[in-house]
C-alpha positions in Angstrom: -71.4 123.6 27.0 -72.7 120.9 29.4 -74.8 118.4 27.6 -78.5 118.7 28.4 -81.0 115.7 29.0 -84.3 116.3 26.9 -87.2 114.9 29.4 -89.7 112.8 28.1 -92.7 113.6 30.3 -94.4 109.7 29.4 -92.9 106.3 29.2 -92.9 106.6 25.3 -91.3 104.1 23.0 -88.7 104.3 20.2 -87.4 101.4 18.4 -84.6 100.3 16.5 -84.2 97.2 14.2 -81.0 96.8 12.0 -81.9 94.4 8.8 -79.6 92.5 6.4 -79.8 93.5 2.4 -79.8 89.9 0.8 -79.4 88.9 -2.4 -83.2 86.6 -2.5 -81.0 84.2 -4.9 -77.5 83.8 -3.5 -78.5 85.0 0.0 -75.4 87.0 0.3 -75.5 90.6 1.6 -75.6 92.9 -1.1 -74.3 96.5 -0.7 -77.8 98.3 -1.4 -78.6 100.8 1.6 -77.7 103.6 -0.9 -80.4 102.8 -3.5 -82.9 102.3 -0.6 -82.4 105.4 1.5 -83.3 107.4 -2.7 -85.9 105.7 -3.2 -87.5 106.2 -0.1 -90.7 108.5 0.5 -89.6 112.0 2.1 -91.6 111.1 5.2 -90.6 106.8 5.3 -86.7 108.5 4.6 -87.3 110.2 8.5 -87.5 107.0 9.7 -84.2 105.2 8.4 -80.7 105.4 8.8 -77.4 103.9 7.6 -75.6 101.8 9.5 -71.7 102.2 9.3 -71.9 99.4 6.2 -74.1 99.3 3.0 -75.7 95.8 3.9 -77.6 96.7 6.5 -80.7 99.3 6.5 -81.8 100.4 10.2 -86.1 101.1 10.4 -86.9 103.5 13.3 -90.6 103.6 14.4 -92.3 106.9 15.4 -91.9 107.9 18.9 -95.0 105.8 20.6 -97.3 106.0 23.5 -98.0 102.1 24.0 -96.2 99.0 22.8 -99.2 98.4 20.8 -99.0 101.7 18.8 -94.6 101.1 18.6 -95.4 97.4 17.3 -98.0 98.5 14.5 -95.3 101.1 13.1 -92.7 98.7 13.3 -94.4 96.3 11.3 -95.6 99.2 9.3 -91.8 100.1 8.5 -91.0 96.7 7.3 -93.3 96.7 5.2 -92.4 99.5 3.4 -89.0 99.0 3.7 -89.3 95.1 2.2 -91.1 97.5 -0.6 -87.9 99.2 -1.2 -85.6 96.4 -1.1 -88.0 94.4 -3.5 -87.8 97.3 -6.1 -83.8 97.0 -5.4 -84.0 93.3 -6.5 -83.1 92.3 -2.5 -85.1 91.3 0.6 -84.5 91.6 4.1 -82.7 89.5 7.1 -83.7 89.5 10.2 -81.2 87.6 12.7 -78.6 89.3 14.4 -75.3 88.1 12.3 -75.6 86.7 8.6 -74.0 83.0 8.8 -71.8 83.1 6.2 -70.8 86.8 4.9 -67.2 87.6 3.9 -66.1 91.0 5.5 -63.7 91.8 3.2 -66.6 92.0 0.5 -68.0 94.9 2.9 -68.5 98.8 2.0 -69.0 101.5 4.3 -71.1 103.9 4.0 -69.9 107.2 3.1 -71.4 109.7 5.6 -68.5 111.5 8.0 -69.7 109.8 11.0 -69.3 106.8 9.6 -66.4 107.1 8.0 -64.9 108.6 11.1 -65.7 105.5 12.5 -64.0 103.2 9.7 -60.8 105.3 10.0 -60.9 104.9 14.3 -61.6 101.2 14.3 -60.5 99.7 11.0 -60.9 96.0 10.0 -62.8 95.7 13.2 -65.5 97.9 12.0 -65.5 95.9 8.7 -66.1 92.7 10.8 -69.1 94.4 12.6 -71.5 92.6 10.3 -73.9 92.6 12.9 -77.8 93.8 13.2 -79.5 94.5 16.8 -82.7 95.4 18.0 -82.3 98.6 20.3 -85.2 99.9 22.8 -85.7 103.7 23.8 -88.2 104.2 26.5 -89.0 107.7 27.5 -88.0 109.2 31.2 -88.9 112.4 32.4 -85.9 113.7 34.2 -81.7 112.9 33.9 -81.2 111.8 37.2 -84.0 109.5 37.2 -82.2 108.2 33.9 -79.0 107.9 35.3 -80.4 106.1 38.4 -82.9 103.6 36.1 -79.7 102.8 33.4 -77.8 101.7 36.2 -80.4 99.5 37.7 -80.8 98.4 34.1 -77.8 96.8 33.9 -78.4 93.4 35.7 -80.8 92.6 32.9 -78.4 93.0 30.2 -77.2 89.1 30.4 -81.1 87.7 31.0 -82.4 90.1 28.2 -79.3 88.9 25.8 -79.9 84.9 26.6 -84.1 85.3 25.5 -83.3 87.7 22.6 -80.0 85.4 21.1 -80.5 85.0 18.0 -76.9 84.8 16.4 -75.3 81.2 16.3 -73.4 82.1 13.1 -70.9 83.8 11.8 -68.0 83.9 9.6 -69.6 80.5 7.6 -69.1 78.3 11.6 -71.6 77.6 14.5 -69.6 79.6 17.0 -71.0 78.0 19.6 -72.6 80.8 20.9 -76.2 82.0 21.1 -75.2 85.6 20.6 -72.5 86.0 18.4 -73.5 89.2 17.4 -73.0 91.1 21.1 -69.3 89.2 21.0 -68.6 91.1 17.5 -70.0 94.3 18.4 -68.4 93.4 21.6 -64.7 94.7 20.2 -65.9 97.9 19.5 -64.4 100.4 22.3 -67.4 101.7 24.8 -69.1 98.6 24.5 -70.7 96.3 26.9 -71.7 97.2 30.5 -71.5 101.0 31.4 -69.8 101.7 34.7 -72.0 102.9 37.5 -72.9 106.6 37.6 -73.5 108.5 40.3 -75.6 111.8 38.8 -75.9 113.0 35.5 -73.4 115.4 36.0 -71.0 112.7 35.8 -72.4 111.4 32.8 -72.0 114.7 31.0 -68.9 115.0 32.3 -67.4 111.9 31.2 -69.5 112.8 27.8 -67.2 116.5 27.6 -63.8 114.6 28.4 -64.2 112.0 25.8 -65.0 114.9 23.6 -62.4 116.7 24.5 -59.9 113.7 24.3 -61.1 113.1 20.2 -62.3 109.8 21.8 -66.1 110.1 20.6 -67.5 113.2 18.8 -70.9 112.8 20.4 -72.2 110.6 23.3 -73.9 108.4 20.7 -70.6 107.0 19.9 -70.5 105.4 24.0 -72.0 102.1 22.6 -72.5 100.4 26.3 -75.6 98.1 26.3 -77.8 99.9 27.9 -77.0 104.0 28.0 -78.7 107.1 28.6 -79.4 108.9 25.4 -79.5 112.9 26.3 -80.9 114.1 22.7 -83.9 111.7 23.0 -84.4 111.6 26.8 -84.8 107.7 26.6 -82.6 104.7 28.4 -81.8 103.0 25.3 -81.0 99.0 25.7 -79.3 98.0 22.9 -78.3 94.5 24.1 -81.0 92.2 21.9 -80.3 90.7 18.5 -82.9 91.6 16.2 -85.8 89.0 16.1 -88.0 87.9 13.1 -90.4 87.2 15.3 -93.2 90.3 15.6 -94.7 89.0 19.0 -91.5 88.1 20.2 -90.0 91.7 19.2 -93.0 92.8 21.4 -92.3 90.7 24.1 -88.6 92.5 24.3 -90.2 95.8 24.0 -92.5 95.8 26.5 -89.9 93.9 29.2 -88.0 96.7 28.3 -90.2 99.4 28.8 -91.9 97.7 32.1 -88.7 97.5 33.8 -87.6 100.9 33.0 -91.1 102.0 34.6 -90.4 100.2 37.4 -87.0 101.8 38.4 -88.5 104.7 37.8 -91.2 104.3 40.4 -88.2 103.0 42.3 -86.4 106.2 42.3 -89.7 108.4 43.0 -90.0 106.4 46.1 -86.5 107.1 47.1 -85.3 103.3 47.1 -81.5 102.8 47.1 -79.3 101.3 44.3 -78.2 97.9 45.0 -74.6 96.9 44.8 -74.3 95.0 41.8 -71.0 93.8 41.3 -68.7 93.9 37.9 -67.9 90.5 38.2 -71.2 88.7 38.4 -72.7 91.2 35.4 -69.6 90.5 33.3 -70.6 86.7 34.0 -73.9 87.0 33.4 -73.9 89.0 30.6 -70.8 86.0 29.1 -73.2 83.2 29.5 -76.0 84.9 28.4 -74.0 85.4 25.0 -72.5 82.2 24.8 -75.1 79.6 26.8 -78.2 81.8 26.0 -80.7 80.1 28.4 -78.3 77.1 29.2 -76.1 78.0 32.3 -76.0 78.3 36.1 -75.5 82.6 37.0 -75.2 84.9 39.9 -77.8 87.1 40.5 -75.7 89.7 40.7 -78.7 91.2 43.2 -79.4 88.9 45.3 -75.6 87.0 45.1 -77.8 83.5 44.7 -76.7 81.3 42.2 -79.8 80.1 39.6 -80.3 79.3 36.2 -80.8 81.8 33.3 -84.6 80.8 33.0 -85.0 81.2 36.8 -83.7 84.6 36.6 -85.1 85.8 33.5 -88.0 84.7 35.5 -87.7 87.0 38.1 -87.1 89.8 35.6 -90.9 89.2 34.7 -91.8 89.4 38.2 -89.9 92.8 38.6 -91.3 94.4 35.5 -95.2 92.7 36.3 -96.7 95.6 38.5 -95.4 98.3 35.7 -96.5 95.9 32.9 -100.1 95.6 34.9 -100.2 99.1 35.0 -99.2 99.7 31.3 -101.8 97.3 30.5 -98.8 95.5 28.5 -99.0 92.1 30.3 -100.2 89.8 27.7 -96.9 90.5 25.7 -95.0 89.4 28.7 -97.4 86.1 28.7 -94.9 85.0 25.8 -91.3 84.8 27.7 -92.5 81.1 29.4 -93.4 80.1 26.1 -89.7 81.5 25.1 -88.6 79.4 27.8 -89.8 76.3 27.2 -89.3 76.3 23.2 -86.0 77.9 23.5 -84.3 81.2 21.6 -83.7 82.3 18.0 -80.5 80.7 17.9 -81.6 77.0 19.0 -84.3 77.6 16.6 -81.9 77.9 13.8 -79.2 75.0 14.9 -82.8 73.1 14.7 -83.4 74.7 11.2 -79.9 73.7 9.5 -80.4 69.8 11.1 -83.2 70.1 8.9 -81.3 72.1 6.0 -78.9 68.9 6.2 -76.3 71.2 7.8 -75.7 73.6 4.8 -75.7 77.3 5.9 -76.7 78.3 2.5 -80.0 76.5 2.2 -79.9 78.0 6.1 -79.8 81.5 5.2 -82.6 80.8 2.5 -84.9 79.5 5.2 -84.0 82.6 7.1 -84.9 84.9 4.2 -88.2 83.9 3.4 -88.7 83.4 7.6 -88.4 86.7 7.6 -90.8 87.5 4.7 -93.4 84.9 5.2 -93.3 85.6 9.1 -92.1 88.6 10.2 -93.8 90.8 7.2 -96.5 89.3 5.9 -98.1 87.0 9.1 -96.6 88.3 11.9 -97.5 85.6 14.5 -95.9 83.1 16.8 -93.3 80.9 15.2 -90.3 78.6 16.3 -88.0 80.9 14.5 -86.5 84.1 16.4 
Protein backbone atom coordinates (compact mmCIF):
# COMPACT_ATOMS: atom_id res chain seq x y z
CA UNK A 1 0.00 0.00 0.00
CA UNK A 2 1.45 3.33 -1.12
CA UNK A 3 2.65 5.35 1.83
CA UNK A 4 0.40 8.32 2.62
CA UNK A 5 1.65 11.94 3.69
CA UNK A 6 -0.48 13.20 6.77
CA UNK A 7 -0.93 17.16 5.91
CA UNK A 8 -0.30 19.47 8.55
CA UNK A 9 -2.61 22.34 7.61
CA UNK A 10 -0.14 25.14 9.91
CA UNK A 11 3.55 25.49 10.04
CA UNK A 12 3.50 23.60 13.53
CA UNK A 13 6.55 22.56 15.44
CA UNK A 14 7.91 19.34 16.85
CA UNK A 15 11.18 18.90 18.47
CA UNK A 16 13.59 16.43 19.21
CA UNK A 17 16.59 16.67 21.72
CA UNK A 18 18.72 13.45 22.45
CA UNK A 19 20.45 13.88 26.11
CA UNK A 20 23.38 11.95 27.66
CA UNK A 21 22.67 9.88 31.17
CA UNK A 22 25.81 10.89 33.29
CA UNK A 23 27.05 9.68 36.15
CA UNK A 24 27.04 13.53 38.18
CA UNK A 25 30.32 11.98 39.91
CA UNK A 26 32.44 10.20 37.38
CA UNK A 27 30.69 11.86 34.42
CA UNK A 28 30.61 8.75 32.46
CA UNK A 29 27.36 7.64 30.67
CA UNK A 30 25.47 5.45 32.69
CA UNK A 31 23.05 2.85 31.12
CA UNK A 32 19.74 4.38 32.80
CA UNK A 33 17.03 5.07 29.99
CA UNK A 34 15.27 1.94 31.35
CA UNK A 35 14.73 3.16 34.87
CA UNK A 36 13.65 6.54 33.44
CA UNK A 37 11.15 5.69 30.77
CA UNK A 38 9.24 3.55 34.48
CA UNK A 39 9.41 6.06 36.28
CA UNK A 40 7.92 8.41 34.12
CA UNK A 41 4.25 9.95 34.41
CA UNK A 42 1.81 8.18 31.86
CA UNK A 43 1.37 11.54 30.11
CA UNK A 44 5.51 12.86 30.41
CA UNK A 45 6.17 8.84 29.12
CA UNK A 46 4.18 10.18 25.58
CA UNK A 47 6.70 12.37 25.17
CA UNK A 48 10.05 10.23 25.32
CA UNK A 49 11.67 7.61 23.50
CA UNK A 50 14.71 5.37 23.59
CA UNK A 51 17.39 5.87 21.50
CA UNK A 52 19.08 2.60 20.07
CA UNK A 53 21.50 2.80 23.44
CA UNK A 54 20.57 2.98 27.20
CA UNK A 55 22.72 6.29 27.70
CA UNK A 56 20.86 8.46 25.98
CA UNK A 57 16.99 9.54 26.69
CA UNK A 58 15.28 11.53 23.72
CA UNK A 59 12.45 14.48 25.08
CA UNK A 60 9.80 15.27 22.37
CA UNK A 61 7.81 18.47 22.90
CA UNK A 62 4.07 18.61 22.06
CA UNK A 63 3.17 19.40 18.59
CA UNK A 64 3.34 23.55 18.74
CA UNK A 65 1.80 26.43 16.99
CA UNK A 66 4.74 29.05 17.64
CA UNK A 67 8.38 28.67 18.52
CA UNK A 68 7.45 30.36 21.66
CA UNK A 69 4.89 27.67 22.72
CA UNK A 70 7.64 24.58 21.24
CA UNK A 71 10.41 26.37 23.48
CA UNK A 72 8.38 26.54 26.79
CA UNK A 73 7.59 22.63 26.46
CA UNK A 74 11.00 21.94 25.65
CA UNK A 75 12.22 23.52 28.61
CA UNK A 76 9.21 22.06 30.35
CA UNK A 77 10.49 18.39 29.30
CA UNK A 78 13.83 18.98 30.70
CA UNK A 79 12.80 19.74 33.53
CA UNK A 80 10.93 16.86 34.20
CA UNK A 81 13.17 14.70 32.69
CA UNK A 82 16.42 16.14 34.93
CA UNK A 83 13.55 15.13 37.71
CA UNK A 84 13.73 11.59 36.62
CA UNK A 85 17.34 11.19 36.09
CA UNK A 86 17.92 12.91 39.62
CA UNK A 87 15.72 10.25 41.22
CA UNK A 88 17.99 7.73 39.10
CA UNK A 89 21.10 9.17 40.91
CA UNK A 90 22.19 10.73 37.06
CA UNK A 91 21.92 14.11 35.38
CA UNK A 92 21.76 15.07 31.92
CA UNK A 93 24.31 16.02 28.92
CA UNK A 94 23.65 18.26 26.52
CA UNK A 95 26.45 18.35 23.63
CA UNK A 96 26.25 16.36 20.80
CA UNK A 97 29.07 13.53 21.57
CA UNK A 98 30.32 12.75 25.21
CA UNK A 99 34.24 13.43 25.09
CA UNK A 100 35.44 10.54 26.52
CA UNK A 101 32.87 7.47 26.54
CA UNK A 102 34.13 3.85 25.79
CA UNK A 103 31.66 2.12 23.25
CA UNK A 104 32.38 -1.11 24.19
CA UNK A 105 30.81 -0.21 27.80
CA UNK A 106 27.50 0.50 25.63
CA UNK A 107 24.01 -1.39 25.87
CA UNK A 108 21.25 -1.31 23.56
CA UNK A 109 18.11 -0.98 24.20
CA UNK A 110 16.02 -3.87 23.91
CA UNK A 111 12.94 -2.88 21.74
CA UNK A 112 12.82 -4.81 18.18
CA UNK A 113 13.49 -1.72 16.25
CA UNK A 114 16.28 -1.26 17.94
CA UNK A 115 17.64 -4.38 18.11
CA UNK A 116 17.00 -4.80 14.40
CA UNK A 117 19.18 -2.08 14.10
CA UNK A 118 22.13 -3.46 16.35
CA UNK A 119 21.98 -6.69 14.37
CA UNK A 120 22.03 -4.57 10.62
CA UNK A 121 24.82 -2.30 11.62
CA UNK A 122 26.86 -3.89 14.41
CA UNK A 123 29.82 -2.20 16.16
CA UNK A 124 29.01 0.79 14.17
CA UNK A 125 25.76 1.23 15.89
CA UNK A 126 27.67 0.73 19.20
CA UNK A 127 29.93 3.69 18.21
CA UNK A 128 26.87 5.89 17.56
CA UNK A 129 27.29 7.54 20.94
CA UNK A 130 25.91 10.50 19.58
CA UNK A 131 22.90 13.02 20.62
CA UNK A 132 21.22 15.59 18.03
CA UNK A 133 18.68 18.04 18.02
CA UNK A 134 16.03 17.26 15.19
CA UNK A 135 13.29 19.95 13.88
CA UNK A 136 9.75 18.94 12.55
CA UNK A 137 7.91 21.74 10.96
CA UNK A 138 4.44 21.14 9.72
CA UNK A 139 3.51 21.34 5.74
CA UNK A 140 0.24 21.05 4.44
CA UNK A 141 0.59 18.87 1.33
CA UNK A 142 3.47 15.98 0.04
CA UNK A 143 4.44 17.58 -2.89
CA UNK A 144 5.00 20.87 -1.24
CA UNK A 145 7.21 18.65 1.18
CA UNK A 146 8.98 16.99 -1.28
CA UNK A 147 9.66 20.33 -3.18
CA UNK A 148 10.65 22.31 0.37
CA UNK A 149 13.10 19.14 1.61
CA UNK A 150 14.91 19.45 -1.41
CA UNK A 151 15.37 23.14 -1.26
CA UNK A 152 16.29 22.43 2.34
CA UNK A 153 19.24 20.80 1.57
CA UNK A 154 21.70 23.68 0.79
CA UNK A 155 21.33 24.63 4.49
CA UNK A 156 22.30 21.42 5.88
CA UNK A 157 26.33 22.54 5.93
CA UNK A 158 25.42 26.36 7.27
CA UNK A 159 22.89 24.97 9.81
CA UNK A 160 25.59 22.10 10.92
CA UNK A 161 28.65 24.92 11.21
CA UNK A 162 26.22 27.34 13.82
CA UNK A 163 24.75 24.35 15.64
CA UNK A 164 28.49 22.27 16.15
CA UNK A 165 28.68 21.44 19.19
CA UNK A 166 30.85 18.17 19.17
CA UNK A 167 34.73 18.63 19.29
CA UNK A 168 35.09 15.28 21.21
CA UNK A 169 35.05 12.05 20.96
CA UNK A 170 36.56 8.81 21.79
CA UNK A 171 38.77 10.76 24.81
CA UNK A 172 40.71 13.28 21.47
CA UNK A 173 39.89 16.76 20.03
CA UNK A 174 39.06 15.37 16.64
CA UNK A 175 39.54 18.41 15.18
CA UNK A 176 36.23 18.77 14.16
CA UNK A 177 33.30 21.08 15.18
CA UNK A 178 30.78 18.32 14.55
CA UNK A 179 31.98 15.13 15.36
CA UNK A 180 28.80 13.86 16.00
CA UNK A 181 27.23 14.26 12.19
CA UNK A 182 30.74 12.36 11.09
CA UNK A 183 29.67 9.34 13.59
CA UNK A 184 26.14 9.22 12.72
CA UNK A 185 27.61 9.86 9.37
CA UNK A 186 28.48 5.86 8.95
CA UNK A 187 25.16 4.89 9.40
CA UNK A 188 23.72 3.78 5.81
CA UNK A 189 20.89 6.53 4.56
CA UNK A 190 22.65 9.23 6.11
CA UNK A 191 23.69 12.59 5.05
CA UNK A 192 22.23 14.52 2.01
CA UNK A 193 18.99 12.88 0.39
CA UNK A 194 19.09 12.82 -3.31
CA UNK A 195 16.81 15.10 -5.18
CA UNK A 196 13.17 14.09 -5.60
CA UNK A 197 11.07 14.76 -8.09
CA UNK A 198 7.24 14.12 -6.58
CA UNK A 199 6.21 12.29 -3.68
CA UNK A 200 5.53 9.47 -5.70
CA UNK A 201 9.05 8.90 -5.95
CA UNK A 202 9.59 9.21 -2.40
CA UNK A 203 7.06 6.49 -1.60
CA UNK A 204 8.36 4.61 -4.08
CA UNK A 205 11.80 4.52 -3.12
CA UNK A 206 10.18 4.10 0.63
CA UNK A 207 8.16 0.56 -0.89
CA UNK A 208 11.54 -0.77 -2.58
CA UNK A 209 13.67 -0.41 0.35
CA UNK A 210 10.91 -2.16 2.11
CA UNK A 211 10.69 -4.59 -0.15
CA UNK A 212 14.53 -5.14 -0.33
CA UNK A 213 14.58 -5.76 3.93
CA UNK A 214 16.76 -2.48 3.60
CA UNK A 215 14.56 -0.32 6.17
CA UNK A 216 11.25 -1.59 7.72
CA UNK A 217 9.82 1.85 7.71
CA UNK A 218 10.87 5.21 6.17
CA UNK A 219 11.96 6.44 9.54
CA UNK A 220 14.97 4.19 9.18
CA UNK A 221 16.17 6.73 5.80
CA UNK A 222 18.26 8.91 8.28
CA UNK A 223 19.22 11.71 5.54
CA UNK A 224 19.61 15.09 7.24
CA UNK A 225 16.84 16.68 6.35
CA UNK A 226 13.80 14.11 5.20
CA UNK A 227 10.26 14.16 4.75
CA UNK A 228 8.45 12.39 7.49
CA UNK A 229 4.97 10.89 5.99
CA UNK A 230 3.35 9.82 9.51
CA UNK A 231 3.89 13.40 10.97
CA UNK A 232 3.51 15.51 7.81
CA UNK A 233 6.70 17.57 8.83
CA UNK A 234 10.28 18.21 6.98
CA UNK A 235 12.30 17.00 9.76
CA UNK A 236 16.07 18.51 9.74
CA UNK A 237 17.94 16.45 11.77
CA UNK A 238 21.44 17.92 11.00
CA UNK A 239 22.06 20.09 14.52
CA UNK A 240 24.00 18.78 17.47
CA UNK A 241 21.92 19.23 20.43
CA UNK A 242 22.68 22.65 22.21
CA UNK A 243 22.63 23.50 25.96
CA UNK A 244 21.86 26.67 25.12
CA UNK A 245 17.77 27.39 25.45
CA UNK A 246 17.97 30.68 23.21
CA UNK A 247 20.24 29.21 21.07
CA UNK A 248 18.06 25.91 20.69
CA UNK A 249 15.40 28.62 19.69
CA UNK A 250 17.48 30.31 17.42
CA UNK A 251 17.84 26.71 15.40
CA UNK A 252 14.16 26.22 15.64
CA UNK A 253 12.80 29.08 14.40
CA UNK A 254 15.69 29.27 11.24
CA UNK A 255 14.29 26.03 10.71
CA UNK A 256 10.84 26.63 10.67
CA UNK A 257 11.26 30.23 8.78
CA UNK A 258 12.99 28.65 5.94
CA UNK A 259 10.67 25.80 5.62
CA UNK A 260 7.88 28.64 5.40
CA UNK A 261 9.63 30.29 2.94
CA UNK A 262 9.99 27.37 0.33
CA UNK A 263 6.75 26.85 0.93
CA UNK A 264 5.50 30.19 -0.21
CA UNK A 265 8.08 29.44 -2.85
CA UNK A 266 6.28 26.49 -4.24
CA UNK A 267 2.72 28.24 -3.93
CA UNK A 268 4.08 30.81 -6.20
CA UNK A 269 5.26 28.27 -8.65
CA UNK A 270 9.12 29.27 -8.43
CA UNK A 271 11.55 26.61 -9.90
CA UNK A 272 14.00 24.41 -7.95
CA UNK A 273 17.43 25.54 -8.34
CA UNK A 274 20.19 23.25 -9.42
CA UNK A 275 22.16 22.53 -6.57
CA UNK A 276 24.94 20.46 -7.24
CA UNK A 277 26.19 17.19 -5.13
CA UNK A 278 29.49 18.31 -5.14
CA UNK A 279 29.30 21.79 -3.58
CA UNK A 280 26.56 20.38 -0.76
CA UNK A 281 28.85 17.44 0.02
CA UNK A 282 31.59 20.25 0.52
CA UNK A 283 29.65 22.42 2.29
CA UNK A 284 28.05 20.16 4.46
CA UNK A 285 32.28 18.61 5.13
CA UNK A 286 33.41 21.95 6.24
CA UNK A 287 30.56 22.78 8.00
CA UNK A 288 31.39 19.44 10.19
CA UNK A 289 34.91 19.78 10.29
CA UNK A 290 35.67 23.93 10.15
CA UNK A 291 32.22 24.84 11.63
CA UNK A 292 32.26 28.57 10.83
CA UNK A 293 36.01 28.59 9.74
CA UNK A 294 36.20 27.88 5.96
CA UNK A 295 35.86 29.42 2.43
CA UNK A 296 32.35 27.34 0.59
CA UNK A 297 30.42 27.25 -2.61
CA UNK A 298 27.12 28.48 -2.48
CA UNK A 299 26.00 25.69 -4.02
CA UNK A 300 23.01 28.38 -5.27
CA UNK A 301 24.58 30.94 -6.47
CA UNK A 302 28.12 28.86 -7.43
CA UNK A 303 30.04 32.05 -5.50
CA UNK A 304 32.66 31.16 -3.29
CA UNK A 305 32.19 32.95 0.46
CA UNK A 306 32.78 32.18 3.84
CA UNK A 307 30.57 30.04 6.21
CA UNK A 308 29.44 33.30 8.25
CA UNK A 309 28.64 35.05 4.86
CA UNK A 310 26.45 32.37 3.90
CA UNK A 311 24.87 31.41 6.99
CA UNK A 312 24.22 35.10 6.58
CA UNK A 313 22.27 34.87 3.68
CA UNK A 314 20.25 31.97 5.14
CA UNK A 315 18.89 34.73 7.63
CA UNK A 316 18.10 36.90 4.87
CA UNK A 317 16.11 34.02 3.05
CA UNK A 318 14.18 32.89 6.10
CA UNK A 319 13.62 36.98 7.35
CA UNK A 320 10.28 37.66 5.40
CA UNK A 321 8.74 34.18 6.89
CA UNK A 322 10.36 34.91 10.27
CA UNK A 323 8.62 38.65 9.97
CA UNK A 324 5.60 37.05 9.24
CA UNK A 325 5.85 34.40 12.01
CA UNK A 326 6.58 37.13 14.29
CA UNK A 327 9.76 34.81 15.17
CA UNK A 328 12.49 37.41 14.31
CA UNK A 329 13.95 38.29 17.61
CA UNK A 330 15.14 34.55 17.83
CA UNK A 331 16.90 35.00 14.66
CA UNK A 332 18.49 38.37 16.21
CA UNK A 333 20.86 35.79 18.03
CA UNK A 334 22.82 33.98 14.91
CA UNK A 335 25.23 37.46 14.56
CA UNK A 336 25.86 37.13 18.06
CA UNK A 337 26.66 33.22 17.22
CA UNK A 338 28.82 34.60 14.70
CA UNK A 339 30.90 36.76 16.35
CA UNK A 340 31.30 34.59 19.75
CA UNK A 341 31.73 31.45 17.86
CA UNK A 342 29.83 27.75 18.14
CA UNK A 343 29.41 25.17 20.96
CA UNK A 344 32.35 23.50 20.03
CA UNK A 345 34.92 26.58 20.27
CA UNK A 346 33.13 27.24 23.37
CA UNK A 347 34.28 24.05 24.79
CA UNK A 348 38.05 23.91 23.29
CA UNK A 349 37.89 27.41 25.28
CA UNK A 350 36.40 25.61 28.36
CA UNK A 351 39.09 22.69 28.62
CA UNK A 352 42.11 25.62 28.18
CA UNK A 353 40.48 26.63 31.18
CA UNK A 354 39.93 22.93 32.71
CA UNK A 355 43.95 22.73 32.11
CA UNK A 356 43.18 20.39 29.22
CA UNK A 357 41.60 17.40 31.17
CA UNK A 358 38.44 16.17 29.48
CA UNK A 359 37.17 14.91 32.72
CA UNK A 360 37.11 18.16 34.65
CA UNK A 361 35.64 19.04 30.85
CA UNK A 362 32.73 16.90 31.02
CA UNK A 363 32.06 18.18 34.68
CA UNK A 364 31.88 21.69 33.40
CA UNK A 365 29.50 20.41 30.75
CA UNK A 366 27.21 18.68 33.27
CA UNK A 367 26.46 21.32 35.53
CA UNK A 368 26.35 23.75 32.10
CA UNK A 369 23.74 21.96 31.30
CA UNK A 370 21.91 22.09 34.73
CA UNK A 371 22.78 25.52 35.80
CA UNK A 372 22.03 26.81 32.15
CA UNK A 373 20.03 24.95 30.18
CA UNK A 374 17.48 23.89 33.09
CA UNK A 375 17.41 25.97 35.62
CA UNK A 376 18.34 29.77 33.90
CA UNK A 377 17.93 29.24 30.46
CA UNK A 378 19.60 32.35 29.07
CA UNK A 379 22.44 33.47 26.83
CA UNK A 380 25.77 31.83 27.66
CA UNK A 381 29.21 31.13 25.87
CA UNK A 382 28.49 27.54 26.08
CA UNK A 383 26.52 25.67 23.16
Amino acid sequence: MPIQFEPSLHPTIGIEEEFQLCDPESGDLVPKADEIMASASPELRKHLSYDLLLTLIEANTKISASVEEGIEDLLDKRRQVQALAEQSLCTLGMTGTHPYADPHEQRFVSTPDYQWVREQLGYIAQRNITFGLHVHIGVDDAERAVYVANRMRLWIGPLIALAANSPYLDGVDTGWDAARVYAFGAFPRAGIPPRLRSYDEFAAQMDALIDAAAITKPRQIWWNVRVHPQYGTVEFRACDVQISVPRTAAIVALVQALVVAYGDAHRAGEPEPYLPGAYLEDLRWKGMRFGLNADVIDAETTKVISMPSLVERMVEVAWPAATKLGTTQYLDLVPEILQTGNGATAQREALVAEGGDLRKLQHRLLREAVEKGIRDPSPGPLG
